[in-house]
Structure formats: structure tokens, C-alpha cells
PDB file of N, H, CA, C and O in Angstrom:
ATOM      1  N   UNK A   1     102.386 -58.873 109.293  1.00  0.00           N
ATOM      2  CA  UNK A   1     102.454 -57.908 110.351  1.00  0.00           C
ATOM      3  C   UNK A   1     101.048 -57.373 110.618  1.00  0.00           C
ATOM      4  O   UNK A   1     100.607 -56.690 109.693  1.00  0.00           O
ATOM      5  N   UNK A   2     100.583 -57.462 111.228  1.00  0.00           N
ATOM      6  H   UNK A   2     100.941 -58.016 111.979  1.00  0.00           H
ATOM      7  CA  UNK A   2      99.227 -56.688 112.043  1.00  0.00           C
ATOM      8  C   UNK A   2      99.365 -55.645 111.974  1.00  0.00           C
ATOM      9  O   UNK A   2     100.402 -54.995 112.112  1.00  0.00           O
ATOM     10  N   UNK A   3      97.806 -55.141 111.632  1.00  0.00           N
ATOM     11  H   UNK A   3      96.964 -55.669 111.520  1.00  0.00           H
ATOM     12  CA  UNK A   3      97.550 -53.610 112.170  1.00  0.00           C
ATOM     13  C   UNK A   3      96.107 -53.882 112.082  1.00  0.00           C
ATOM     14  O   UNK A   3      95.370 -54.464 111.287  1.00  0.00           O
ATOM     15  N   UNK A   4      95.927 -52.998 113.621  1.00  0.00           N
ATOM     16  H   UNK A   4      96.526 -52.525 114.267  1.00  0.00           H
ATOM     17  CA  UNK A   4      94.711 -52.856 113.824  1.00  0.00           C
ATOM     18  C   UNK A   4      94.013 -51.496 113.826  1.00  0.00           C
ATOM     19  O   UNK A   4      94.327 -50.342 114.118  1.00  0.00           O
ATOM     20  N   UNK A   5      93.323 -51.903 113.537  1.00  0.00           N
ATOM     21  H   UNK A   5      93.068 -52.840 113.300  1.00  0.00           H
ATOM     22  CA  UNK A   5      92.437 -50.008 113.389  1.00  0.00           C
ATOM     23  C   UNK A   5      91.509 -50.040 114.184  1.00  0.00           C
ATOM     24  O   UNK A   5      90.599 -50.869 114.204  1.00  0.00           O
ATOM     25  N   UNK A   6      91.683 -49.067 114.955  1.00  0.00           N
ATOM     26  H   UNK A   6      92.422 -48.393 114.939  1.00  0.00           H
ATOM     27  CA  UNK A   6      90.359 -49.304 116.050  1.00  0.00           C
ATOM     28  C   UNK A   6      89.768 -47.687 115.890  1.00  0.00           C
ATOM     29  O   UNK A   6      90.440 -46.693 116.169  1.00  0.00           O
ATOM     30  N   UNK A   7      88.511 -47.667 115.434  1.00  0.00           N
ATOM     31  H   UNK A   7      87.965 -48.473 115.207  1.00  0.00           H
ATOM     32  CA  UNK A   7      87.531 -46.496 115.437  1.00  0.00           C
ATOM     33  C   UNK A   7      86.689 -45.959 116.810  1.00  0.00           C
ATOM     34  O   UNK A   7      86.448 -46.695 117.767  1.00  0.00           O
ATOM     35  N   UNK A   8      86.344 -44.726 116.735  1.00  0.00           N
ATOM     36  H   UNK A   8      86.540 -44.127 115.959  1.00  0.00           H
ATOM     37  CA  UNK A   8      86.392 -44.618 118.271  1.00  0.00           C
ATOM     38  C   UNK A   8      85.939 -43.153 117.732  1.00  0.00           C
ATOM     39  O   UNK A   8      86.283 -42.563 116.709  1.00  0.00           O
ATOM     40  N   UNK A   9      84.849 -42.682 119.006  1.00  0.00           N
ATOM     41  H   UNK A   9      84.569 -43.162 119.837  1.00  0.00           H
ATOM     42  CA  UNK A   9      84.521 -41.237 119.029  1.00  0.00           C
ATOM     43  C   UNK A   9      86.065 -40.394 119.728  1.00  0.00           C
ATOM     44  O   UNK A   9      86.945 -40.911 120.416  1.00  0.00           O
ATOM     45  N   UNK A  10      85.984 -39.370 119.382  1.00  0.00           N
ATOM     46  H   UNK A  10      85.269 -38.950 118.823  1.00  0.00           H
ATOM     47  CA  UNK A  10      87.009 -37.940 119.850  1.00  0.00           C
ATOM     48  C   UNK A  10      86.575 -38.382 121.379  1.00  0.00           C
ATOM     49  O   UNK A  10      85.628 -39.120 121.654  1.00  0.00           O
ATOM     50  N   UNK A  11      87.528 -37.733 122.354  1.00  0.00           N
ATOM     51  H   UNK A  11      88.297 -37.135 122.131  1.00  0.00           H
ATOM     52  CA  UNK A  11      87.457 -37.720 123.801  1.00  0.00           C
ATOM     53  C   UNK A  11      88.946 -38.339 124.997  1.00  0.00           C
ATOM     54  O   UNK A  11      89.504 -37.811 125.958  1.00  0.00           O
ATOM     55  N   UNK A  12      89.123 -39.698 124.270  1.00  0.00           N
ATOM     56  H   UNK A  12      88.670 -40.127 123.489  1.00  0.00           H
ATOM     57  CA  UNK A  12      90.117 -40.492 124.754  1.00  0.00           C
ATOM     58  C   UNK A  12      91.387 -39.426 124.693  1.00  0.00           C
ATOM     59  O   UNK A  12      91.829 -38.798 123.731  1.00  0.00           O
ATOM     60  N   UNK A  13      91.874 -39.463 126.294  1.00  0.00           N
ATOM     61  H   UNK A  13      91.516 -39.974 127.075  1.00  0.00           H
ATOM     62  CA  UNK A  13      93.326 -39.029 126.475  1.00  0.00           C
ATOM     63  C   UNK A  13      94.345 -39.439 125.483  1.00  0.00           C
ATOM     64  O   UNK A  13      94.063 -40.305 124.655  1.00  0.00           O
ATOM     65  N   UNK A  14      95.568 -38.850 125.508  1.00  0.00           N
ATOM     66  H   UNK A  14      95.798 -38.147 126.181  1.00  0.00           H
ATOM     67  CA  UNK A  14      97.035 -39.546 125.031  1.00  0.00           C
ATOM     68  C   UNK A  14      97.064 -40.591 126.001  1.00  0.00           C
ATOM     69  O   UNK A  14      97.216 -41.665 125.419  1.00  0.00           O
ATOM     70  N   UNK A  15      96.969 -40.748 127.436  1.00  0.00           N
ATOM     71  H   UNK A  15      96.846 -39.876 127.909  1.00  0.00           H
ATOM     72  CA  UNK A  15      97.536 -41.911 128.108  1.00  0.00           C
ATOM     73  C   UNK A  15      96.347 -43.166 128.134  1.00  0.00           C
ATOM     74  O   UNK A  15      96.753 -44.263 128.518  1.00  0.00           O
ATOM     75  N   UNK A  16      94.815 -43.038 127.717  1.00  0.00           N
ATOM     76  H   UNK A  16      94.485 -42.147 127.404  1.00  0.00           H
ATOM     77  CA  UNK A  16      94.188 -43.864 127.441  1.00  0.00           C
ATOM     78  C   UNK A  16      94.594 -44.774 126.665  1.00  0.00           C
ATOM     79  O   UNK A  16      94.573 -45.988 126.864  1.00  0.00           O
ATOM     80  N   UNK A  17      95.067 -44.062 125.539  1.00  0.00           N
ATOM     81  H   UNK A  17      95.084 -43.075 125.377  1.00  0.00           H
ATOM     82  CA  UNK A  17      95.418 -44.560 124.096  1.00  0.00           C
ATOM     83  C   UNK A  17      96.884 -45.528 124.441  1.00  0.00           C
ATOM     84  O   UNK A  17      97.009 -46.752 124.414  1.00  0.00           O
ATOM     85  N   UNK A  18      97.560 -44.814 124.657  1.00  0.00           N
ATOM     86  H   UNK A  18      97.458 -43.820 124.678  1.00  0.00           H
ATOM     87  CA  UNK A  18      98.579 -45.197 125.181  1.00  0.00           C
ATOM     88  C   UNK A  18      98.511 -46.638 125.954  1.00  0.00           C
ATOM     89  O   UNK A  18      98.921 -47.773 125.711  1.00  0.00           O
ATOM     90  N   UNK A  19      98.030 -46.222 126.651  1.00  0.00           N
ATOM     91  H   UNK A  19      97.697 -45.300 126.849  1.00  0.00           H
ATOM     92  CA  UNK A  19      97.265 -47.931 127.854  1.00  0.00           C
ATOM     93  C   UNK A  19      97.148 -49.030 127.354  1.00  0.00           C
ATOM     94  O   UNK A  19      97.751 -50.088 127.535  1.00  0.00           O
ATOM     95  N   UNK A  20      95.825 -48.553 126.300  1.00  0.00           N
ATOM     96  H   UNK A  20      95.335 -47.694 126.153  1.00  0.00           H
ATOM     97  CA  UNK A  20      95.698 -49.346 125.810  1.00  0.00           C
ATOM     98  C   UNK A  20      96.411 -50.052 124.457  1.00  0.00           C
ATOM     99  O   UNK A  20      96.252 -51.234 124.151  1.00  0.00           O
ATOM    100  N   UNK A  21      97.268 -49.037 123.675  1.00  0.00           N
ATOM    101  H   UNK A  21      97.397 -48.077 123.924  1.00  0.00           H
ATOM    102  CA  UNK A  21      98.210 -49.863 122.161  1.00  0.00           C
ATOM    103  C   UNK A  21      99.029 -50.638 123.168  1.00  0.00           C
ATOM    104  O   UNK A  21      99.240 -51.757 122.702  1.00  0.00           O
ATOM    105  N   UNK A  22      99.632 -50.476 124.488  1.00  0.00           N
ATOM    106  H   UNK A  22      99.461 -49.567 124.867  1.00  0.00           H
ATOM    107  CA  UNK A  22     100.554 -51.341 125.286  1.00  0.00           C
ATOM    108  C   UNK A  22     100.382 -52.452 125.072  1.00  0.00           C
ATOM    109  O   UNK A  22     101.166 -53.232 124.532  1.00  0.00           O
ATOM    110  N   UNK A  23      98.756 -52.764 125.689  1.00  0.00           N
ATOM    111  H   UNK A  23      98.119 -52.131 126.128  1.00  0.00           H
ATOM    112  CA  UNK A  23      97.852 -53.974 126.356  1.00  0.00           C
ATOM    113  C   UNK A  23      97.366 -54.533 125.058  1.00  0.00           C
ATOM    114  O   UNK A  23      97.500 -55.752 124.958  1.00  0.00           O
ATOM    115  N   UNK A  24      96.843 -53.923 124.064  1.00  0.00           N
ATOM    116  H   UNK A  24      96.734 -52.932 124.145  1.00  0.00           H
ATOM    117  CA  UNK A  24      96.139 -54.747 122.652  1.00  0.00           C
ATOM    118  C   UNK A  24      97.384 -55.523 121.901  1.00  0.00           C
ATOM    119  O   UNK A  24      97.194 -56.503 121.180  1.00  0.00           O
ATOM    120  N   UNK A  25      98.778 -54.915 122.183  1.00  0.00           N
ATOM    121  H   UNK A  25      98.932 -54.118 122.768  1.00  0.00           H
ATOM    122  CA  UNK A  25     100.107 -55.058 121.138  1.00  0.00           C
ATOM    123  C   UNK A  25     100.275 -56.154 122.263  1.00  0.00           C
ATOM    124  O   UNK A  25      99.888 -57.226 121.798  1.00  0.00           O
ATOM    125  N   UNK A  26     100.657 -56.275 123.420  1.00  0.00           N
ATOM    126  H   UNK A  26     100.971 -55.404 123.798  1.00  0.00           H
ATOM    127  CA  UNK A  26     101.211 -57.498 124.217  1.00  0.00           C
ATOM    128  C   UNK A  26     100.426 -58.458 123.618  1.00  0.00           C
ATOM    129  O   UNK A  26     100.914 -59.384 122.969  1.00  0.00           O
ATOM    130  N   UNK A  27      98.738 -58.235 123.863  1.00  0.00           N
ATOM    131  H   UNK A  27      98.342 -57.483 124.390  1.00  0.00           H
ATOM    132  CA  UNK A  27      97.547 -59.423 123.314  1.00  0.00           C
ATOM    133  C   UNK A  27      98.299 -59.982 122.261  1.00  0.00           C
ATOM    134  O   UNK A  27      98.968 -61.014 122.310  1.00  0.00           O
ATOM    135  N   UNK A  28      98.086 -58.974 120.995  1.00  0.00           N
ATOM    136  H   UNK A  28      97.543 -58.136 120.955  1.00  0.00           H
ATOM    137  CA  UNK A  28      98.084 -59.385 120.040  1.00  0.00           C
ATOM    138  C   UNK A  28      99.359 -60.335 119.803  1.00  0.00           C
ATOM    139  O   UNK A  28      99.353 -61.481 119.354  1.00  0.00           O
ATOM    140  N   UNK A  29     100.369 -59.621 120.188  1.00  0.00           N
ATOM    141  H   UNK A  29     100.374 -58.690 120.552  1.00  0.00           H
ATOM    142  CA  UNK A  29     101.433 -60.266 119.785  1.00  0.00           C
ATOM    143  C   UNK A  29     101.592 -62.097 120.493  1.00  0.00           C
ATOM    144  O   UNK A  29     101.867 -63.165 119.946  1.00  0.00           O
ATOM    145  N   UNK A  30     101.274 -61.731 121.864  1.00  0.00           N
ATOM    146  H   UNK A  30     101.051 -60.863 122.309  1.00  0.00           H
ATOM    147  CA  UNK A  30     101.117 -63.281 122.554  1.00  0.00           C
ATOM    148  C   UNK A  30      99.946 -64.321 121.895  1.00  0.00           C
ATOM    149  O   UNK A  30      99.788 -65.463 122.327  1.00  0.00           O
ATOM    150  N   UNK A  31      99.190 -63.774 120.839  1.00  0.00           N
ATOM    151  H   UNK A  31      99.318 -62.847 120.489  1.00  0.00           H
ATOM    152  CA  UNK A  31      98.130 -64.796 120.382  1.00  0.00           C
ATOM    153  C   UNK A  31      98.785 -65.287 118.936  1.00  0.00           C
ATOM    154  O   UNK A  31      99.316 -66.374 118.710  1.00  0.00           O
ATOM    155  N   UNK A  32      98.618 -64.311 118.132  1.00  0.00           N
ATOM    156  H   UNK A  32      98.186 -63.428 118.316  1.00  0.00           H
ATOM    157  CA  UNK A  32      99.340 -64.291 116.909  1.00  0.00           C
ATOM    158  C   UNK A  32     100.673 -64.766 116.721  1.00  0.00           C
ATOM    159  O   UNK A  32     100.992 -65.180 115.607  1.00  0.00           O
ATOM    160  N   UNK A  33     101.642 -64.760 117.829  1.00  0.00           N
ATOM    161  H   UNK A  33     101.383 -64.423 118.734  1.00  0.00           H
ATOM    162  CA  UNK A  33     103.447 -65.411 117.836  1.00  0.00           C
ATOM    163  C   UNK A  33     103.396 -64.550 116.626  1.00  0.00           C
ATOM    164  O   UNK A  33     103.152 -64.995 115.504  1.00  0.00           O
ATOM    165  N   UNK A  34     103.719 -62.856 116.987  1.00  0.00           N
ATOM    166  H   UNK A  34     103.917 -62.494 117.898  1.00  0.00           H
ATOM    167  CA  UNK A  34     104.583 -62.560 115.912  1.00  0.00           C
ATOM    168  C   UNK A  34     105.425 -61.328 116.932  1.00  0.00           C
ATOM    169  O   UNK A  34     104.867 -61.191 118.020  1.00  0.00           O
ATOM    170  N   UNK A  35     106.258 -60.731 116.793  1.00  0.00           N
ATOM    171  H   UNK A  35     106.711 -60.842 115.909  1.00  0.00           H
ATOM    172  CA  UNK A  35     107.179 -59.771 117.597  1.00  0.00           C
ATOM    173  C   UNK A  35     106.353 -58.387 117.456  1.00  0.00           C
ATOM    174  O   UNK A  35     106.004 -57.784 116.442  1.00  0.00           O
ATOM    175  N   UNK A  36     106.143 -58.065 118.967  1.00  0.00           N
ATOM    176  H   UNK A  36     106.427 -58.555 119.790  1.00  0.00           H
ATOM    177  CA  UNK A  36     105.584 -56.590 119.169  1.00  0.00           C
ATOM    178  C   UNK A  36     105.769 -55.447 118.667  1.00  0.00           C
ATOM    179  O   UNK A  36     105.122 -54.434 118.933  1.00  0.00           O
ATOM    180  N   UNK A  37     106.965 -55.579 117.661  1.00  0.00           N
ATOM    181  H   UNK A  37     107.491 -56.401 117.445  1.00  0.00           H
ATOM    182  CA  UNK A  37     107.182 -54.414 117.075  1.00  0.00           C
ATOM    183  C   UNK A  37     106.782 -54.759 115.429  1.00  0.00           C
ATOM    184  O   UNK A  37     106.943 -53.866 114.598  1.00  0.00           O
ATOM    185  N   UNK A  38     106.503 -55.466 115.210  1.00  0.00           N
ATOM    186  H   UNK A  38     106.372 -56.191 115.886  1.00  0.00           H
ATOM    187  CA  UNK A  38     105.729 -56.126 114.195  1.00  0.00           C
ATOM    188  C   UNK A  38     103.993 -55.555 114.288  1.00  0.00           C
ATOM    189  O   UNK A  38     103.327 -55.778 113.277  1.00  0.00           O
ATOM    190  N   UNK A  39     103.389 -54.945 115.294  1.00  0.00           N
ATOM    191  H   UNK A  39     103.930 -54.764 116.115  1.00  0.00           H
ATOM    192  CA  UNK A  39     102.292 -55.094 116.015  1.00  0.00           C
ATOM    193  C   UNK A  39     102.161 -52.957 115.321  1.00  0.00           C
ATOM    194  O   UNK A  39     102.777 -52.033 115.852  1.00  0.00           O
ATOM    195  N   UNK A  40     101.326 -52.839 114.261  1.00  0.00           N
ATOM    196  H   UNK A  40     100.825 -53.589 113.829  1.00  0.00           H
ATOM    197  CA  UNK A  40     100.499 -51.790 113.886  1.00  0.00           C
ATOM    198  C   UNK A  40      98.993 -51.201 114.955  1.00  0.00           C
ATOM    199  O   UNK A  40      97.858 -51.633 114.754  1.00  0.00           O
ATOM    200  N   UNK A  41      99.207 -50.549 115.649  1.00  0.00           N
ATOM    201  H   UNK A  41     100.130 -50.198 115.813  1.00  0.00           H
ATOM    202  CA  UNK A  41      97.769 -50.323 115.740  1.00  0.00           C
ATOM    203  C   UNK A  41      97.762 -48.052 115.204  1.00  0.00           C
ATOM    204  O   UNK A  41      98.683 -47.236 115.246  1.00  0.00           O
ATOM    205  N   UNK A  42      96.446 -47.911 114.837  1.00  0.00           N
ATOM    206  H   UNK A  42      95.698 -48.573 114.803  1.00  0.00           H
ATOM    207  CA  UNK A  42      96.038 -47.333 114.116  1.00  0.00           C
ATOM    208  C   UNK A  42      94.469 -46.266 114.510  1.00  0.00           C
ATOM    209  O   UNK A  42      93.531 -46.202 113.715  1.00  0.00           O
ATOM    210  N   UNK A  43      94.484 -45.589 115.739  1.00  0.00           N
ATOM    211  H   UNK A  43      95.246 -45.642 116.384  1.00  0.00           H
ATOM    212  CA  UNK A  43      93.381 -45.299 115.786  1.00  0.00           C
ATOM    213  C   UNK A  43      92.682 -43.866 114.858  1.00  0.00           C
ATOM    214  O   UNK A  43      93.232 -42.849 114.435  1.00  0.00           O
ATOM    215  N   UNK A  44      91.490 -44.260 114.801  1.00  0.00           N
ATOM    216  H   UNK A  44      91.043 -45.086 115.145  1.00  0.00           H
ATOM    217  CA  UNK A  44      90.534 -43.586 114.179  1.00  0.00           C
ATOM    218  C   UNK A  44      89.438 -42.897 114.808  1.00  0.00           C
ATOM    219  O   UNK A  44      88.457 -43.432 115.325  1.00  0.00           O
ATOM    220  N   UNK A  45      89.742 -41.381 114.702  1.00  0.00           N
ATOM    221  H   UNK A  45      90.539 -40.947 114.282  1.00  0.00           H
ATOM    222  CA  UNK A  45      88.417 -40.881 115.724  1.00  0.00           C
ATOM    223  C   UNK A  45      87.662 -40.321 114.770  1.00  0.00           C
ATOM    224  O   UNK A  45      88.252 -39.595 113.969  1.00  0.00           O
ATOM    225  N   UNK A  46      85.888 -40.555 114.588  1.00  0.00           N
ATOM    226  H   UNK A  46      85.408 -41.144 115.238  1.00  0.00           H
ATOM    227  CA  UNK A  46      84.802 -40.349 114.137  1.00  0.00           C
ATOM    228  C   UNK A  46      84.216 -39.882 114.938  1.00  0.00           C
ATOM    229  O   UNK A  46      83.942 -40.288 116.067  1.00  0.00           O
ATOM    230  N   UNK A  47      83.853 -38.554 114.180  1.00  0.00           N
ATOM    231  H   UNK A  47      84.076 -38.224 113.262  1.00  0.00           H
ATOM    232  CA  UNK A  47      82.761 -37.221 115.336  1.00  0.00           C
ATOM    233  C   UNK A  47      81.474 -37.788 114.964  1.00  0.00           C
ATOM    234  O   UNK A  47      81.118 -38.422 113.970  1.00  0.00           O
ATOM    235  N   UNK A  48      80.867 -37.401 116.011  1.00  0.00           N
ATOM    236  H   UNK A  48      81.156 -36.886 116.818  1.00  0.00           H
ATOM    237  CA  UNK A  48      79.294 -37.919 115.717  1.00  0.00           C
ATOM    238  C   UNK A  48      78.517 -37.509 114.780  1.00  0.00           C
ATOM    239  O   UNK A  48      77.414 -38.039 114.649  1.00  0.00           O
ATOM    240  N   UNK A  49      78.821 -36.757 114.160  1.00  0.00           N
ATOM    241  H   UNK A  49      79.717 -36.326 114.267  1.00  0.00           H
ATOM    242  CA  UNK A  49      78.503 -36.255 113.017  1.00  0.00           C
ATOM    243  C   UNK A  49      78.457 -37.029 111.443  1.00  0.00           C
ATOM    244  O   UNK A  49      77.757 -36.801 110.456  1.00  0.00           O
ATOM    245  N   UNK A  50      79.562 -38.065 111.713  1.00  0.00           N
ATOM    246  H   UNK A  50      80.130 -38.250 112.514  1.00  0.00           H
ATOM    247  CA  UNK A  50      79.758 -38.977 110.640  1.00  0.00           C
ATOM    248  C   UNK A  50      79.649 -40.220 111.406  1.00  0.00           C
ATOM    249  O   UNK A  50      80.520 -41.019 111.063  1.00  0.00           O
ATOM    250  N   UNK A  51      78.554 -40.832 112.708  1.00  0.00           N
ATOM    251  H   UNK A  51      77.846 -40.183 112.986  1.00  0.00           H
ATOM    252  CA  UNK A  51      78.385 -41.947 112.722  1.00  0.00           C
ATOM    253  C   UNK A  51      77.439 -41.994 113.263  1.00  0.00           C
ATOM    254  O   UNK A  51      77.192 -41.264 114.224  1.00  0.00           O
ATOM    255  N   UNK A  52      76.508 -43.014 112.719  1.00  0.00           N
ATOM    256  H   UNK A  52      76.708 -43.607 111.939  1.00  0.00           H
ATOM    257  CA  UNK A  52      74.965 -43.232 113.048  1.00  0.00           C
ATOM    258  C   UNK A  52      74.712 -44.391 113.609  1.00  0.00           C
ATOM    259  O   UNK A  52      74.950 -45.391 112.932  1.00  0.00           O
ATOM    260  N   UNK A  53      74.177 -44.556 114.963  1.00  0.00           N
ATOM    261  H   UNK A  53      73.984 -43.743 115.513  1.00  0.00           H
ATOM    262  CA  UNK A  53      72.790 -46.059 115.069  1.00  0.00           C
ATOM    263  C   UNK A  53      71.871 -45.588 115.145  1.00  0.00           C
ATOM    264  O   UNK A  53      71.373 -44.538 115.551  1.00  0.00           O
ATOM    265  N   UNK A  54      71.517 -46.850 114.511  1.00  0.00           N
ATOM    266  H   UNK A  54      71.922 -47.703 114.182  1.00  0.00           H
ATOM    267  CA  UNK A  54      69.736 -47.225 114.953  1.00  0.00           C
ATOM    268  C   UNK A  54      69.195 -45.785 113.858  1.00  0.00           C
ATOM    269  O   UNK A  54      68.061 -45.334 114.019  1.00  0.00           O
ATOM    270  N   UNK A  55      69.863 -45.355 113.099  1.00  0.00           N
ATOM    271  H   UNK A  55      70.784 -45.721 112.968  1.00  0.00           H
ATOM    272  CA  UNK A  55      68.967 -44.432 112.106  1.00  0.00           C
ATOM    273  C   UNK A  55      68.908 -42.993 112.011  1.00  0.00           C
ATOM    274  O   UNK A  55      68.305 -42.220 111.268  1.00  0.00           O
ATOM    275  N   UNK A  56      70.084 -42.793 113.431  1.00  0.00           N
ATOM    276  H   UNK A  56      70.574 -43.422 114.035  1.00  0.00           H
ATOM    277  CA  UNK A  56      70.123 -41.497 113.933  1.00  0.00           C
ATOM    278  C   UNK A  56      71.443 -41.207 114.085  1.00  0.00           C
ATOM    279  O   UNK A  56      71.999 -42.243 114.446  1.00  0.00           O
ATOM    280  N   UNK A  57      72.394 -40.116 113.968  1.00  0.00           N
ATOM    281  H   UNK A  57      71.942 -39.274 113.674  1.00  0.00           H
ATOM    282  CA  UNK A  57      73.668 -40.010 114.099  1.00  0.00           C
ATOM    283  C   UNK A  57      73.752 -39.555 115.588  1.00  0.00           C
ATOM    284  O   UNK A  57      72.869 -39.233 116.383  1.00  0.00           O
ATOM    285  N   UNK A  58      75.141 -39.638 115.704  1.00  0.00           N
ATOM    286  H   UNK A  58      75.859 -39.899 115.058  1.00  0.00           H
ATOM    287  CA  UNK A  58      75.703 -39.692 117.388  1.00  0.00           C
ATOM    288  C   UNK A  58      75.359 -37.897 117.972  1.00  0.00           C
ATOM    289  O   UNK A  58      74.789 -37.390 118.939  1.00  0.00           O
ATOM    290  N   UNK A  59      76.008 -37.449 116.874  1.00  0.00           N
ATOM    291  H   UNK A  59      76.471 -37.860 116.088  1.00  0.00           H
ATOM    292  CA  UNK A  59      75.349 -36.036 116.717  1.00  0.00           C
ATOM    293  C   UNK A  59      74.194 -35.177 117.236  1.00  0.00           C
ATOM    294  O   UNK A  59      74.180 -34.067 117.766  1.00  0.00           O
ATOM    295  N   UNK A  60      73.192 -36.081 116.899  1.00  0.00           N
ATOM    296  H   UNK A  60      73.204 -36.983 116.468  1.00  0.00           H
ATOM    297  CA  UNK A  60      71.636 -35.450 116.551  1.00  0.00           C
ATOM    298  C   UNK A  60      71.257 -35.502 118.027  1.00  0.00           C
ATOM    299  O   UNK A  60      71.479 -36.450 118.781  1.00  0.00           O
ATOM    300  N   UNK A  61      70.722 -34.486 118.301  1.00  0.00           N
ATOM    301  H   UNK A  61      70.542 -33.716 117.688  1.00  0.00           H
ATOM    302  CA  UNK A  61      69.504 -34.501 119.779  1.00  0.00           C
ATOM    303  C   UNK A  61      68.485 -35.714 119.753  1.00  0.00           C
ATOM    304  O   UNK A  61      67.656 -36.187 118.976  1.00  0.00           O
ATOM    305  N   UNK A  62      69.030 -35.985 121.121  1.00  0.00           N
ATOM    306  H   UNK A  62      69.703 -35.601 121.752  1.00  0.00           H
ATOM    307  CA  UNK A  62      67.700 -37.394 120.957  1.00  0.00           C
ATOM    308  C   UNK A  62      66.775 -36.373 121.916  1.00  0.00           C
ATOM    309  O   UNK A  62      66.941 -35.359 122.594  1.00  0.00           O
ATOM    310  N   UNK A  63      65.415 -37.528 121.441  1.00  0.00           N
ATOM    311  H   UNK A  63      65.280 -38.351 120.890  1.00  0.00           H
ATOM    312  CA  UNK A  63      64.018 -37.580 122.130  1.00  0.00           C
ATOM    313  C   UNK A  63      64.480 -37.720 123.541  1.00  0.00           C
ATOM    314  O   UNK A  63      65.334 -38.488 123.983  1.00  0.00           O
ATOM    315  N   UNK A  64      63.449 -36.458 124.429  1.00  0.00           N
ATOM    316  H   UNK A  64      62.755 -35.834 124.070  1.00  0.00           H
ATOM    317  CA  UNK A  64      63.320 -36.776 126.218  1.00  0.00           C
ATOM    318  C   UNK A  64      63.607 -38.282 125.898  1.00  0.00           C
ATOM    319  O   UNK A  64      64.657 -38.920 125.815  1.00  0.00           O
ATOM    320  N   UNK A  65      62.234 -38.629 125.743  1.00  0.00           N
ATOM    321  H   UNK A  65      61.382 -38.111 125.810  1.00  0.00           H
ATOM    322  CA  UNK A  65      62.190 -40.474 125.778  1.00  0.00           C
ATOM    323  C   UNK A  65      63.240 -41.140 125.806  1.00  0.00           C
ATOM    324  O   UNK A  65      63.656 -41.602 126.869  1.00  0.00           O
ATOM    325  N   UNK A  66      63.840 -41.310 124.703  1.00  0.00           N
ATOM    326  H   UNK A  66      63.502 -40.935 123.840  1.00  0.00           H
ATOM    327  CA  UNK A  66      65.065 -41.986 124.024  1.00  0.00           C
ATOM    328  C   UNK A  66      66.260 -41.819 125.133  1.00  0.00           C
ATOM    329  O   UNK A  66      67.066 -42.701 125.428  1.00  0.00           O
ATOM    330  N   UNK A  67      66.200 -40.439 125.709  1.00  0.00           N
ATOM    331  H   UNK A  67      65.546 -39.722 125.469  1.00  0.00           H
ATOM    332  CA  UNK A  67      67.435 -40.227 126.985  1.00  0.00           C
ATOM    333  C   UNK A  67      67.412 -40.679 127.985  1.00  0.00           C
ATOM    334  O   UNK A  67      68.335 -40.891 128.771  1.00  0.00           O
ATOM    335  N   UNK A  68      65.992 -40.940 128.087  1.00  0.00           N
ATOM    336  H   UNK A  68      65.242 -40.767 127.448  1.00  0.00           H
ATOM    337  CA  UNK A  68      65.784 -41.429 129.677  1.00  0.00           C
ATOM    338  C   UNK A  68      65.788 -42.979 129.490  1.00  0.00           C
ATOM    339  O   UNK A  68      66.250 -43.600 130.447  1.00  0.00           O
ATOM    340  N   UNK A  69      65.356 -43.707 128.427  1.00  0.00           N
ATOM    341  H   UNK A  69      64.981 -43.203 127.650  1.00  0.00           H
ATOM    342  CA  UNK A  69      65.507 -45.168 128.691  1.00  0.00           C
ATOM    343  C   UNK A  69      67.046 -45.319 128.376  1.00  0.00           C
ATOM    344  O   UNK A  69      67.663 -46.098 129.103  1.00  0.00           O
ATOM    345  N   UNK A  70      67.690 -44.709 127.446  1.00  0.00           N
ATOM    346  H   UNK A  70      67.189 -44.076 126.856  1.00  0.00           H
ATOM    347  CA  UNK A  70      69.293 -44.819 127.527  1.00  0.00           C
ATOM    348  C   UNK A  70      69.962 -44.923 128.823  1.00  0.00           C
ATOM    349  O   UNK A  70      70.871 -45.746 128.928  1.00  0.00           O
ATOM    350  N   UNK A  71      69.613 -44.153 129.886  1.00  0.00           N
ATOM    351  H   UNK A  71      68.874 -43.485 129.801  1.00  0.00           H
ATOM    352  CA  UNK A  71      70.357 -43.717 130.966  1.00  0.00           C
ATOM    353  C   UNK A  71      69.511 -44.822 132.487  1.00  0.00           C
ATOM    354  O   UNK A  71      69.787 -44.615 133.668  1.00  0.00           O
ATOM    355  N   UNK A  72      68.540 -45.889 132.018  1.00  0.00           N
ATOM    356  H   UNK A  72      68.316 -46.057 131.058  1.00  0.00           H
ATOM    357  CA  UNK A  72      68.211 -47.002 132.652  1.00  0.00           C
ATOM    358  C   UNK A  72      69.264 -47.712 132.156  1.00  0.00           C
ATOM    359  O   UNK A  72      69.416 -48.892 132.470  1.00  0.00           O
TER     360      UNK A  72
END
């Protein structure tokens, strides 16, 4: 039986979520041949506070710099 865990910052609606376990559980289930109710998904929201790229957490104030080539 599947389960997927999908990690993800705080923000996403109930009906985002929703949308999407519909659409990942149809996937899954039509790739895998196993029954949709067989089909776990599991989300996980991580504040920026506990997740980092590139050396810096999601959290932290970026550099002018760093904002402005982000937003090219």
C-alpha cells in the first residue's frame, strides 16, 4: 500500500491539498495497479525555520542582492 509524504512549507489551503491527494491518488493508483483506497498520502508542513538552502534557512532575511536576482 503506498504512502506518500509530501513536505511542503505552511500556506496551502484545505482545497489545494485536497486537489491535489485527488489527482496524486488517481496517478498513483493508475501507475502502480493498486486500488485508490489503498493510496496513503501524508502531508508535512515545515516552517522556514526548520528548512534551509543553499546554507541559509527559509526563515532568515536575505541580502537586497540575493532578492533581487531571486525575483529575475
Amino acid at each position: 500500500m503506498p504512502t506518500l509524504r509530501i513536505e511542503l512549507s505552511p500556506g496551502r489551503s484545505h482545497e489545494q491539498k485536497s486537489a491535489y491527494v485527488e489527482q496524486v491518488t488517481k496517478l498513483t493508483s493508475e501507475i502502480l495497479k493498486c486500488p485508490v483506497e489503498s493510496v496513503d498520502v501524508v502531508f508535512v508542513e515545515i516552517e522556514g525555520s526548520n528548512w534551509a538552502r543553499g546554507g541559509r534557512f527559509f526563515a532568515q532575511p536575505r541580502p537586497a542582492a540575493a532578492r533581487s536576482e531571486a525575483a529575475s
